[in-house]
ZAMI-675761 format. One record per residue (C-alpha): residue number from 1; y, z, x. Coordinates in steps of 0.5 Angstrom, whole numbers, plus 2048, in hexadecimal, padded with zeros to 3 digits. Layout:
% residues N
<node num="NUM" Y="Y" Z="Z" X="X"/>
...
END
This chain:
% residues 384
<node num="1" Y="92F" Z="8BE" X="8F6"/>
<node num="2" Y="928" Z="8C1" X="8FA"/>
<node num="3" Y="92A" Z="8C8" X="8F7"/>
<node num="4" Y="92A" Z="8C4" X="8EF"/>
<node num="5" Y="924" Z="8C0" X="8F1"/>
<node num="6" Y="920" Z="8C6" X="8F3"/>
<node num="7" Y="922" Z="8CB" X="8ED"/>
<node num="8" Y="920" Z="8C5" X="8E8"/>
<node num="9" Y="919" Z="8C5" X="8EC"/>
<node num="10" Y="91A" Z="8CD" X="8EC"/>
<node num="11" Y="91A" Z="8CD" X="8E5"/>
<node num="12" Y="915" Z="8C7" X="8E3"/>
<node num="13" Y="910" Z="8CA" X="8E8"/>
<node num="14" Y="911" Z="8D1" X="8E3"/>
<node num="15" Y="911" Z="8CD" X="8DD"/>
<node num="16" Y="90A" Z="8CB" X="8DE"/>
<node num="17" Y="907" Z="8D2" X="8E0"/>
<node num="18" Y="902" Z="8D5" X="8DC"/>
<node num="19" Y="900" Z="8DC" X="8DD"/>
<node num="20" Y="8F8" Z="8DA" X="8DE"/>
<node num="21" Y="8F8" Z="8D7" X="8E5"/>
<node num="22" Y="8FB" Z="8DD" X="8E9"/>
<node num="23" Y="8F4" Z="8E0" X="8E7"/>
<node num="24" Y="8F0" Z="8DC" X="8EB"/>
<node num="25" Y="8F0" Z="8E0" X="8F1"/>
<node num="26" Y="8EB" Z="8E5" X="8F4"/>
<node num="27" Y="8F0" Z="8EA" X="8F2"/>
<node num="28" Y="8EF" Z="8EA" X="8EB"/>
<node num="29" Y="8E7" Z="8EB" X="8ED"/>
<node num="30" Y="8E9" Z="8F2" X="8F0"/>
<node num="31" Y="8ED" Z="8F3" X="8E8"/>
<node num="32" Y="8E8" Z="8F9" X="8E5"/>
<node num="33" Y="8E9" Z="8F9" X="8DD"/>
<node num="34" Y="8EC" Z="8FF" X="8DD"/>
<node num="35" Y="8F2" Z="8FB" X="8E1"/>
<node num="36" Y="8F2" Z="8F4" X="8DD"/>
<node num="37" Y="8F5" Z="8F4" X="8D7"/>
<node num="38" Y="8FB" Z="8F8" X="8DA"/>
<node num="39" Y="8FB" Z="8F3" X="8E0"/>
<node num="40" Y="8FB" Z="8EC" X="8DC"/>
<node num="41" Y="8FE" Z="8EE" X="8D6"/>
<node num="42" Y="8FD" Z="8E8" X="8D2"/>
<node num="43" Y="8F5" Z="8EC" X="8D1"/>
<node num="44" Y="8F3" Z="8F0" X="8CC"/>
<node num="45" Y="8EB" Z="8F4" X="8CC"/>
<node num="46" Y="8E7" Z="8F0" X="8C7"/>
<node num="47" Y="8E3" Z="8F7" X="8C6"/>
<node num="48" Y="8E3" Z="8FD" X="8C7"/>
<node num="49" Y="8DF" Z="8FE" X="8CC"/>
<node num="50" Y="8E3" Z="8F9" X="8D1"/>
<node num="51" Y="8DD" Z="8F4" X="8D3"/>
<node num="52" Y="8E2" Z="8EF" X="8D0"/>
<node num="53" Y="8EA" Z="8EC" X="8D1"/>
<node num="54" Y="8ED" Z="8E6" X="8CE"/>
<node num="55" Y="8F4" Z="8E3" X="8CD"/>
<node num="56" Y="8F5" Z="8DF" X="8C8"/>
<node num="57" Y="8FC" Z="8DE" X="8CB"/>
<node num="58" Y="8FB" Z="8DC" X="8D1"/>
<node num="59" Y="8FC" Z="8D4" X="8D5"/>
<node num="60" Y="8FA" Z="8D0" X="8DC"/>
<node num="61" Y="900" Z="8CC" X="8DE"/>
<node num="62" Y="903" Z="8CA" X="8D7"/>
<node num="63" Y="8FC" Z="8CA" X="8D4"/>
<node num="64" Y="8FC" Z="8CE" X="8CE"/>
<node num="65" Y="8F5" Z="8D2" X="8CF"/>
<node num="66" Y="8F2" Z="8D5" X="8C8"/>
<node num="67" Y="8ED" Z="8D9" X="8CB"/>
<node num="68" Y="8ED" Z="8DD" X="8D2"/>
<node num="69" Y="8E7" Z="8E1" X="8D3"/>
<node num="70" Y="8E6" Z="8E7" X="8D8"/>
<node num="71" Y="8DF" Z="8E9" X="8D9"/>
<node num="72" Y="8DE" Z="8F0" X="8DC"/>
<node num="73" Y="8D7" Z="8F4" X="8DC"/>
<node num="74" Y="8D5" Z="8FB" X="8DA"/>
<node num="75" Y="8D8" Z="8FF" X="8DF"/>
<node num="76" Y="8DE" Z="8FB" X="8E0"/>
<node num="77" Y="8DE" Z="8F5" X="8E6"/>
<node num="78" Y="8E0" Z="8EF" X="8E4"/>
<node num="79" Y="8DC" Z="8E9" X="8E2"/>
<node num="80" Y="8DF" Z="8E4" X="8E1"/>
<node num="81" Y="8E6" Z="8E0" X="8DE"/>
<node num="82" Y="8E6" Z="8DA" X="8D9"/>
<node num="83" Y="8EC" Z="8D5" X="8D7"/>
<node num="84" Y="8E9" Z="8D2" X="8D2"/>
<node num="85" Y="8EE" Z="8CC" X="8D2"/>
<node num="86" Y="8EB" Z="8C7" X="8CD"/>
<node num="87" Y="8E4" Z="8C8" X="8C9"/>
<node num="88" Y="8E2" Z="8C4" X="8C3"/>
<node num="89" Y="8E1" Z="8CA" X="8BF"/>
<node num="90" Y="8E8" Z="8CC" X="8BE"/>
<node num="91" Y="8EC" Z="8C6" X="8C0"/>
<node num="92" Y="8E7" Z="8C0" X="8BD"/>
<node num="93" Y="8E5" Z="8BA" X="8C0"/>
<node num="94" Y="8E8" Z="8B6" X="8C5"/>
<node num="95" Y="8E7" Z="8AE" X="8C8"/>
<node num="96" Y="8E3" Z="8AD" X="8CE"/>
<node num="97" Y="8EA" Z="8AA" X="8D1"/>
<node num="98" Y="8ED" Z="8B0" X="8CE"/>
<node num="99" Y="8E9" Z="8B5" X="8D0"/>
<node num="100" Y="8E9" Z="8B2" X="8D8"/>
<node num="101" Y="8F0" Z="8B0" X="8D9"/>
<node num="102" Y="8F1" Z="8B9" X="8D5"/>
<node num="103" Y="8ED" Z="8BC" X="8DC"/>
<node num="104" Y="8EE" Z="8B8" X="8E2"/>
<node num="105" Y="8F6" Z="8B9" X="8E0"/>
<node num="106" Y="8F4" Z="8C1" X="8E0"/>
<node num="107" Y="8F0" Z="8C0" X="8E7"/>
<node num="108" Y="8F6" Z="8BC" X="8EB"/>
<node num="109" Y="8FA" Z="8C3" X="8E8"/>
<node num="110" Y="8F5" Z="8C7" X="8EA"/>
<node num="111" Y="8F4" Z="8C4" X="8F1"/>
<node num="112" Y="8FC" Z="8C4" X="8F2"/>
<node num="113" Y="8FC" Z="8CC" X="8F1"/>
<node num="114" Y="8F6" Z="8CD" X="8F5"/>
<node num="115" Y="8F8" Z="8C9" X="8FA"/>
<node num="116" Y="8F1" Z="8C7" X="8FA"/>
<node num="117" Y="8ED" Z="8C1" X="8F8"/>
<node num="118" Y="8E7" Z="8C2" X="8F4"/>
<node num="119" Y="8DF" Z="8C0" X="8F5"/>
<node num="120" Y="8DC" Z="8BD" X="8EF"/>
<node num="121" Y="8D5" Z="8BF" X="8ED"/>
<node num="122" Y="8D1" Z="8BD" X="8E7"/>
<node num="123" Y="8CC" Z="8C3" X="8E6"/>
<node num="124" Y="8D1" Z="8C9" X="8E5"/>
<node num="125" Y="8CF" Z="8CF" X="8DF"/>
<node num="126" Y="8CB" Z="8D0" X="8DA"/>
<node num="127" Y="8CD" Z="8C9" X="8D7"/>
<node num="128" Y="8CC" Z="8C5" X="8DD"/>
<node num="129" Y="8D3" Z="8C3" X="8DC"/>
<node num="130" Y="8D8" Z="8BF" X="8E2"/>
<node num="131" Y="8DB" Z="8C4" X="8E6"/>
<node num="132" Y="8E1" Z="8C3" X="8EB"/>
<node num="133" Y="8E0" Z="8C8" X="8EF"/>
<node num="134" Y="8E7" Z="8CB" X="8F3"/>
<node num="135" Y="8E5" Z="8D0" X="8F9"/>
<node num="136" Y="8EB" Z="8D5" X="8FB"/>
<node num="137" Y="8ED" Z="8DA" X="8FF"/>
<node num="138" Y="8E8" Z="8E0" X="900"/>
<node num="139" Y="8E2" Z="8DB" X="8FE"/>
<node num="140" Y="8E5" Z="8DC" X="8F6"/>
<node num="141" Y="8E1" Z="8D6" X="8F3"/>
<node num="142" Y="8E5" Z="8D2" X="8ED"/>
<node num="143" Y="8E2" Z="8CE" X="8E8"/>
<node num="144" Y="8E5" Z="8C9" X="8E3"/>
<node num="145" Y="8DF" Z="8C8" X="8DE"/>
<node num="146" Y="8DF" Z="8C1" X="8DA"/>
<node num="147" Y="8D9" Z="8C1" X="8D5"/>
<node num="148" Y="8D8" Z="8BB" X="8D2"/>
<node num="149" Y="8D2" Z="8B6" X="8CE"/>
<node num="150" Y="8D2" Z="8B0" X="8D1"/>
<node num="151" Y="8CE" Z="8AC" X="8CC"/>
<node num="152" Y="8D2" Z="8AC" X="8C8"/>
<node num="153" Y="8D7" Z="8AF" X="8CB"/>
<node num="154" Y="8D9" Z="8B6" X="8C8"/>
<node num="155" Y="8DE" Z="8BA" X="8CB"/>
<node num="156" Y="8DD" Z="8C2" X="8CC"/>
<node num="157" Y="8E1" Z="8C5" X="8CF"/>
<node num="158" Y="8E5" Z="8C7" X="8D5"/>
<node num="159" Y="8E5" Z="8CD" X="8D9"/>
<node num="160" Y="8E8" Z="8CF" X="8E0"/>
<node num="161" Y="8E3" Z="8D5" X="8E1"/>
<node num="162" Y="8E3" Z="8DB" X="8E7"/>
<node num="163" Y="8DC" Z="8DF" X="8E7"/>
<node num="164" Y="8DB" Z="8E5" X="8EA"/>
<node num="165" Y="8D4" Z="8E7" X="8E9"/>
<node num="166" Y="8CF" Z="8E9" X="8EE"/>
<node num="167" Y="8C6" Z="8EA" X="8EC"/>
<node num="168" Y="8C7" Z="8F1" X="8EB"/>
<node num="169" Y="8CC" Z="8F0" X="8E7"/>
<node num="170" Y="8C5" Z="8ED" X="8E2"/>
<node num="171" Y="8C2" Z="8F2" X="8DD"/>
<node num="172" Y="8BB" Z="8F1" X="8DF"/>
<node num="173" Y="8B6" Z="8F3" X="8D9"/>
<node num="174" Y="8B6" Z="8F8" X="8D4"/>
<node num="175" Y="8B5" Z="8FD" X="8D9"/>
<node num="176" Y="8BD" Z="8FC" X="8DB"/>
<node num="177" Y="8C0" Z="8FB" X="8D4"/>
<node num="178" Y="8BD" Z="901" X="8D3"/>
<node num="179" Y="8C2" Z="905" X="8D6"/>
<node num="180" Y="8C6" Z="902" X="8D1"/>
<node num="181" Y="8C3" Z="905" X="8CB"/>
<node num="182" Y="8C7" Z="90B" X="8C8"/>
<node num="183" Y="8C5" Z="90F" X="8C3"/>
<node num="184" Y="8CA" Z="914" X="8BF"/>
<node num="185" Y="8C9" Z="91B" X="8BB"/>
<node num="186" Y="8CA" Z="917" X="8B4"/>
<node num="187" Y="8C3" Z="913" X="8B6"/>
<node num="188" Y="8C7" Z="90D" X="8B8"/>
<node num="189" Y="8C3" Z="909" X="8BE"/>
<node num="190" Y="8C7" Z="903" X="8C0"/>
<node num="191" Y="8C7" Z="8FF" X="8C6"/>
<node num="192" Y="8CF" Z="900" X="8C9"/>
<node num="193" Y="8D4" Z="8FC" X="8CC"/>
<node num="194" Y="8D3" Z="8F5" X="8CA"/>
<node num="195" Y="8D8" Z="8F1" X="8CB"/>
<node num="196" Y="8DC" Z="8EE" X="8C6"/>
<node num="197" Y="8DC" Z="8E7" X="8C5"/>
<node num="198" Y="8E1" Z="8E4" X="8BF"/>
<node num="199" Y="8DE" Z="8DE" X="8BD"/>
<node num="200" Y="8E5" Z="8DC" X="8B9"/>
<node num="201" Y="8E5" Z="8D8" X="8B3"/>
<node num="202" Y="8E1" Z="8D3" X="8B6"/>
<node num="203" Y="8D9" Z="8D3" X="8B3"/>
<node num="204" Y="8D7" Z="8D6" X="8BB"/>
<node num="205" Y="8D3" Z="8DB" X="8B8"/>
<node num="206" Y="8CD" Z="8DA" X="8BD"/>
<node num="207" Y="8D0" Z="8D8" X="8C2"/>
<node num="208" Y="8D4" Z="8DE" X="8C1"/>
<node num="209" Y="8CE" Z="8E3" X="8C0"/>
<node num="210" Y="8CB" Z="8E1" X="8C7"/>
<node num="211" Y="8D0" Z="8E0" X="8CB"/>
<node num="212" Y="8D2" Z="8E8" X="8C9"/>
<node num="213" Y="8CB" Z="8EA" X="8CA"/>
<node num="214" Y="8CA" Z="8E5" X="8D1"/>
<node num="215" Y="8D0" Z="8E9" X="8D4"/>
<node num="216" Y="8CD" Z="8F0" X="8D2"/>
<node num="217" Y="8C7" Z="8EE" X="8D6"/>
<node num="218" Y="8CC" Z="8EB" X="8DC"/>
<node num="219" Y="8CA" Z="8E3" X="8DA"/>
<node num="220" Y="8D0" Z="8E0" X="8DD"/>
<node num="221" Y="8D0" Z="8DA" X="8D6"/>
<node num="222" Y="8D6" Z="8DA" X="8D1"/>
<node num="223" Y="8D6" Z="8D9" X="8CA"/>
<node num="224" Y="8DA" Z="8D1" X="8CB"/>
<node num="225" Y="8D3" Z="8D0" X="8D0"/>
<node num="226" Y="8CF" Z="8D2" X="8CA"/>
<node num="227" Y="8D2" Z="8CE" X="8C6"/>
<node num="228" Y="8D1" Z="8C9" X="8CA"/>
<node num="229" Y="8CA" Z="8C9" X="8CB"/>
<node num="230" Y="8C8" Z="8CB" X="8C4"/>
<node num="231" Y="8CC" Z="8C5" X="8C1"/>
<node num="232" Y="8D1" Z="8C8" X="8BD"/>
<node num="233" Y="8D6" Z="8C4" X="8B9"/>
<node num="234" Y="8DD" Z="8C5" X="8B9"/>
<node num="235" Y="8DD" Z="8C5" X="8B2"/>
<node num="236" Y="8D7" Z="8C7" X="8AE"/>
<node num="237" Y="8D6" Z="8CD" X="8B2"/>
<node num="238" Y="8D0" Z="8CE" X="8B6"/>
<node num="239" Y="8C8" Z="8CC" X="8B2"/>
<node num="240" Y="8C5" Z="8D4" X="8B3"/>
<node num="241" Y="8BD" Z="8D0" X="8B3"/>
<node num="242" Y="8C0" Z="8CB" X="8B8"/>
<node num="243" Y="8C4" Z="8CF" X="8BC"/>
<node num="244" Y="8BE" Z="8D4" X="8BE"/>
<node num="245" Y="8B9" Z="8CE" X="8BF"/>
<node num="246" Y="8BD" Z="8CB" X="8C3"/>
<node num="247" Y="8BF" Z="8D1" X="8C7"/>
<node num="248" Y="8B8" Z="8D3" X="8C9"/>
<node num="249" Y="8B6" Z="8CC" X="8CB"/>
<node num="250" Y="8BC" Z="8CE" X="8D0"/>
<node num="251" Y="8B9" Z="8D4" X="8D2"/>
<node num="252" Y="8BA" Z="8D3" X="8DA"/>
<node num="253" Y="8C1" Z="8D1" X="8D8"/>
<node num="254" Y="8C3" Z="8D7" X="8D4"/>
<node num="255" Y="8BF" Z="8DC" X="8D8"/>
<node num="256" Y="8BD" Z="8DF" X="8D2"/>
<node num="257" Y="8B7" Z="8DF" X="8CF"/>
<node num="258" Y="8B6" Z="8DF" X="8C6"/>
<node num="259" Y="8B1" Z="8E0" X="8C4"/>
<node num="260" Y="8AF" Z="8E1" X="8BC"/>
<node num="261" Y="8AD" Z="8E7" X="8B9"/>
<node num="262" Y="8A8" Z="8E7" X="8B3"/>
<node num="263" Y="8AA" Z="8EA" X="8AD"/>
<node num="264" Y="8A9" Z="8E7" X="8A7"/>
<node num="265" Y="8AF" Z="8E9" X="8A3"/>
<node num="266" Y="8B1" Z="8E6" X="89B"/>
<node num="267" Y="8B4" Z="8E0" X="89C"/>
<node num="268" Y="8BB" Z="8DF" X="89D"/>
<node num="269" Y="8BB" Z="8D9" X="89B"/>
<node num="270" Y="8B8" Z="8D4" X="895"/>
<node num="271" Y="8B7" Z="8CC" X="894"/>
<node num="272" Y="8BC" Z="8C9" X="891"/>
<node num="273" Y="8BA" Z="8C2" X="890"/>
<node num="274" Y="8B8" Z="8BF" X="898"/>
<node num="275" Y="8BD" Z="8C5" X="89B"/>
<node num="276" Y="8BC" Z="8CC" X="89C"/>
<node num="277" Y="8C3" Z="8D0" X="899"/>
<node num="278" Y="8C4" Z="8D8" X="89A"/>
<node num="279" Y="8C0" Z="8DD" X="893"/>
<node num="280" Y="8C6" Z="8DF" X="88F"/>
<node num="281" Y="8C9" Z="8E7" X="890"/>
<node num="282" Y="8C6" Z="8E8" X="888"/>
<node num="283" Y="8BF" Z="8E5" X="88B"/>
<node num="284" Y="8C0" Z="8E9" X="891"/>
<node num="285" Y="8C1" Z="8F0" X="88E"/>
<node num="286" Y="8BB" Z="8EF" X="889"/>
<node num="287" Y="8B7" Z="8ED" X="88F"/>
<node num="288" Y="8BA" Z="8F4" X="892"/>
<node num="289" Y="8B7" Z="8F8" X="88C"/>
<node num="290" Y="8B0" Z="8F6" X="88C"/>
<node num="291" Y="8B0" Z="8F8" X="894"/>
<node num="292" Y="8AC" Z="8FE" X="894"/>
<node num="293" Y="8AE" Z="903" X="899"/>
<node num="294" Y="8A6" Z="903" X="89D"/>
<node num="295" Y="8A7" Z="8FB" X="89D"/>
<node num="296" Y="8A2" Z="8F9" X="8A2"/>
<node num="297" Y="8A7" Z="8F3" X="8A5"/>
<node num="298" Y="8AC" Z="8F7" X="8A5"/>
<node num="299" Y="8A9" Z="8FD" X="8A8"/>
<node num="300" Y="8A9" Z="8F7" X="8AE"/>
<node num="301" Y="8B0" Z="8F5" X="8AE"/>
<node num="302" Y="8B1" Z="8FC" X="8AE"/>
<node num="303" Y="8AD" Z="8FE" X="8B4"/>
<node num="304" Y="8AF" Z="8F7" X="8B8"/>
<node num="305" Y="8B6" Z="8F9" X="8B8"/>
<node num="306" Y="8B4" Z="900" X="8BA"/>
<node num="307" Y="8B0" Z="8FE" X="8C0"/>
<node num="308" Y="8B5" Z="8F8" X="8C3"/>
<node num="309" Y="8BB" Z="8FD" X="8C2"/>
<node num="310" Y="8B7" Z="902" X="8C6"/>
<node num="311" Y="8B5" Z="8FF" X="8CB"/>
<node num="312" Y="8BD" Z="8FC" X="8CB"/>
<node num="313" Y="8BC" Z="8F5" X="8C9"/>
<node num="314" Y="8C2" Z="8F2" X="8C4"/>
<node num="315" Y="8BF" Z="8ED" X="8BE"/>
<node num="316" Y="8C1" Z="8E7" X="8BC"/>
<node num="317" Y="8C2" Z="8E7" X="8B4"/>
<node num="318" Y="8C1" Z="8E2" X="8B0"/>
<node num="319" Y="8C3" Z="8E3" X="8A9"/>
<node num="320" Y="8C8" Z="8E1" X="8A4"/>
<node num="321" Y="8CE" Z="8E6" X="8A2"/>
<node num="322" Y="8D1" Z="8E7" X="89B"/>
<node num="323" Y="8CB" Z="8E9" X="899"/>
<node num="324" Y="8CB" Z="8F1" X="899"/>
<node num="325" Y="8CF" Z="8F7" X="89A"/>
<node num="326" Y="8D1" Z="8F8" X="8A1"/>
<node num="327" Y="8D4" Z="8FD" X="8A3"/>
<node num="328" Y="8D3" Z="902" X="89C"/>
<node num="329" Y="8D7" Z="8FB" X="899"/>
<node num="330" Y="8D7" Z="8F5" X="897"/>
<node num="331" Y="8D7" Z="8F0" X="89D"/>
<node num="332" Y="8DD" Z="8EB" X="89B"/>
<node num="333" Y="8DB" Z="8E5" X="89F"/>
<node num="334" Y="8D7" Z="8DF" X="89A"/>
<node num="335" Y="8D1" Z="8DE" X="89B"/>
<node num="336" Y="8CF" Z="8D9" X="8A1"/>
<node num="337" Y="8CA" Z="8D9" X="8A8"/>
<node num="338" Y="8CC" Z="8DF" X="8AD"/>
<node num="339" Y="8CA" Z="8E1" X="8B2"/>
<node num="340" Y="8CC" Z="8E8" X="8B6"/>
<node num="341" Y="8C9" Z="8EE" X="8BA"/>
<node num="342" Y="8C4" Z="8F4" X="8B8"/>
<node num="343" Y="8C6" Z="8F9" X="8BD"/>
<node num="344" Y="8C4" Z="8FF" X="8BA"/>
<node num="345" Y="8C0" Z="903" X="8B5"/>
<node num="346" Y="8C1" Z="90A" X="8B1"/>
<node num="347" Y="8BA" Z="90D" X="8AE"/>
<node num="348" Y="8BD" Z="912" X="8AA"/>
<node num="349" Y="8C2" Z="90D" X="8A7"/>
<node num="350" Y="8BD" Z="908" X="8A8"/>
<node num="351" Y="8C2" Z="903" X="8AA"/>
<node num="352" Y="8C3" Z="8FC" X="8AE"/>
<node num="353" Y="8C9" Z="8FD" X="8B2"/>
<node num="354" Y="8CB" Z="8F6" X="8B4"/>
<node num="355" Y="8D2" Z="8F2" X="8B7"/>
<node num="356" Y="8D5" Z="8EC" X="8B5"/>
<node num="357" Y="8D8" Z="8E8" X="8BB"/>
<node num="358" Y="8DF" Z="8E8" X="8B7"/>
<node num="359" Y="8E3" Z="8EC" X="8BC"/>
<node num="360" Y="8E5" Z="8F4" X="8BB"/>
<node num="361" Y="8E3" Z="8F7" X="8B5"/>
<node num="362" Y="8DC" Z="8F4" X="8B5"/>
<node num="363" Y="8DA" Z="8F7" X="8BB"/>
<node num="364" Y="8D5" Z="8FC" X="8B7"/>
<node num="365" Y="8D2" Z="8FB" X="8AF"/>
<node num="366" Y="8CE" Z="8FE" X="8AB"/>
<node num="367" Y="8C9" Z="8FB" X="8A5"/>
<node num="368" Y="8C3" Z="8FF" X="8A3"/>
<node num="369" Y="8BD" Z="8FD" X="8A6"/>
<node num="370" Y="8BA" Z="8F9" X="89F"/>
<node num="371" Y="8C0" Z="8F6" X="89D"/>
<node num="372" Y="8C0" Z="8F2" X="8A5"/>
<node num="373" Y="8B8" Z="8F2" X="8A4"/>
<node num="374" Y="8BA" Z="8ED" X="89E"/>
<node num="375" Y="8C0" Z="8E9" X="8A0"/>
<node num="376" Y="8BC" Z="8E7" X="8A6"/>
<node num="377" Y="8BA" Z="8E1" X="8A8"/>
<node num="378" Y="8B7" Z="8E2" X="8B0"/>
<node num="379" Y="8B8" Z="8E7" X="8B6"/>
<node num="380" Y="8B8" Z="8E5" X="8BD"/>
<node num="381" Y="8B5" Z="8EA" X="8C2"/>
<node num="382" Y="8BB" Z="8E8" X="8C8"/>
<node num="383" Y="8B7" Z="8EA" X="8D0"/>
<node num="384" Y="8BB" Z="8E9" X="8D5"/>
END
């Protein structure tokens, strides 16, 4: 009877064995990216620079995670690993009851398998998010992150995070992101291995874009505290204007300075009745052709991009997509608020080259410098 007891508690226990929690150890700091997806091999590099691997596949105890997240900097130490076990964005709203009943079950989880309980603390990240603080063997600190509104209550998500990050891990200045800045026989000047963050089908294009950017200068921030931060809703995406505004506000949160660069561009959007609603791609290609080549403003959007991407510093760019060929094509996507990345320039094809934050494959583009002159709405000059 003791034999069939222990078997069926054997196999219970396995039941509910995830493959996530096993990597919260200080081991899993010492993985190189080299090392990493062939280790946990439900990973998979989200560019090809090895800045970023993620599972879509993976759990914590018998909790489905739609989003595992592995973190590395440019010369492959690990940063950080996220199990991002609830967040609004993919999974909808949750109720307050909900929503509490959801994370304590996983911090009795949590604390069984670490055989350890947690501290809590109020203040934790860049969302000043409740965190429950797991300290283990080798001074390896784990957090299980609960954001959430309180009034009213707003569930955000739950994270249990491992961070791996010292102060030299931090870009300081262009000086720093300098190094980054490649240039290559075809004229090509672009800042390289940024990591790549997909934002999913979700509207987390904001959050995305500066979560990749934030983690090129070594900000320990993710897209889901971004999001957090700047309001975005689960539904409709994230307000590009709003999320900016909100974002600068939070300028000690984020660790990373927005600031507007002036340039005065056509106007990609138009009134229509008391809403702003995006020009059309037949407006787009008049205003297009009516743009002399020595156009003063966009000489400045020209030579604006030249000198942050000499000086190594990413843009974020807000524009809206469909309008314009990219890429020598038309741009499938309909036409609708964006924002990507400017990460390079090319002056003898004088062209912007940009990445979309939509996992592999959009790492590097290209639109010519007036198509993205015309389709723009603002850029931001990002500082570390």
């Amino acid at each position: 009877m003791k034999r069939i007891l222990a078997l069926c508690l054997l196999i219970s226990s396995l039941a509910f064995a995830g493959d996530l929690e096993s990597m919260y150890t200080s081991d899993t700091k010492n993985v190189k990216d080299a090392d990493f997806v062939s280790k946990f091999s439900k990973f998979s590099w989200g560019g090809a620079n090895k800045r970023i691997a993620m599972s879509t596949s993976s759990s914590l105890f018998n909790h489905k995670v739609r989003e595992s997240i592995a973190y590395f900097s440019a010369d492959g130490k690990f940063l950080r690993l996220d199990a991002w076990i609830y967040n609004r964005g993919d999974d909808g709203e949750k109720t307050e009851e909900e929503f509490n009943k959801y994370y304590n079950g996983i911090i009795q989880e949590l604390s069984t398998h670490f055989k350890a309980k947690p501290t809590k603390s109020n203040i934790s990240g860049a969302t000043r998010s409740t965190a429950y603080t797991f300290t283990l063997p080798g001074n390896n600190q784990v957090d299980l992150l609960v954001g959430f509104e309180k009034k009213p209550f707003r569930a955000d998500f739950i994270a249990l995070v491992m961070r791996n990050l010292d102060k030299g891990d931090r870009l300081r200045g262009s000086a720093e992101a300098k190094k980054f800045v490649e240039k290559k026989e075809n004229g090509d000047v672009m800042i390289d291995k940024i990591p790549m963050i997909d934002q999913g089908p979700k509207g987390y294009c904001v959050p995305a874009t500066l979560a990749r950017i934030g983690q090129h200068y070594g900000v320990d921030i993710s897209m889901h505290e971004i999001a957090m931060i700047a309001d975005s809703s689960s539904g409709g995406g994230t307000s590009v204007q709003a999320a900016v505004g909100s974002l600068k506000e939070n300028y000690a949160r984020i660790k990373l300075k927005i600031k507007d660069i002036n340039v005065k561009t056509p106007g990609v959007f138009k009134r229509s009745g008391n809403t702003l609603v995006p020009i059309s791609a037949t407006e787009a290609k008049e205003i297009h052709d009516k743009i002399k080549d020595d156009d003063a403003s966009l000489a400045k959007f020209r030579n604006e991009i030249i000198a942050n991407v000499d000086k190594g510093l990413i843009i974020a760019w807000t524009m809206v997509v469909g309008l314009l060929p990219e890429n020598g094509q038309a741009v499938r996507q309909n036409g609708g608020g964006h924002m990507r990345m400017i990460i390079g320039y090319n002056k003898k094809t004088d062209e912007v080259i940009f990445s979309d934050s939509w996992g592999n494959g959009h790492e590097i583009k290209r639109i010519t410098t007036k198509a993205a002159f015309v389709v723009t709405s603002d850029i931001y000059e990002i500082i570390p």
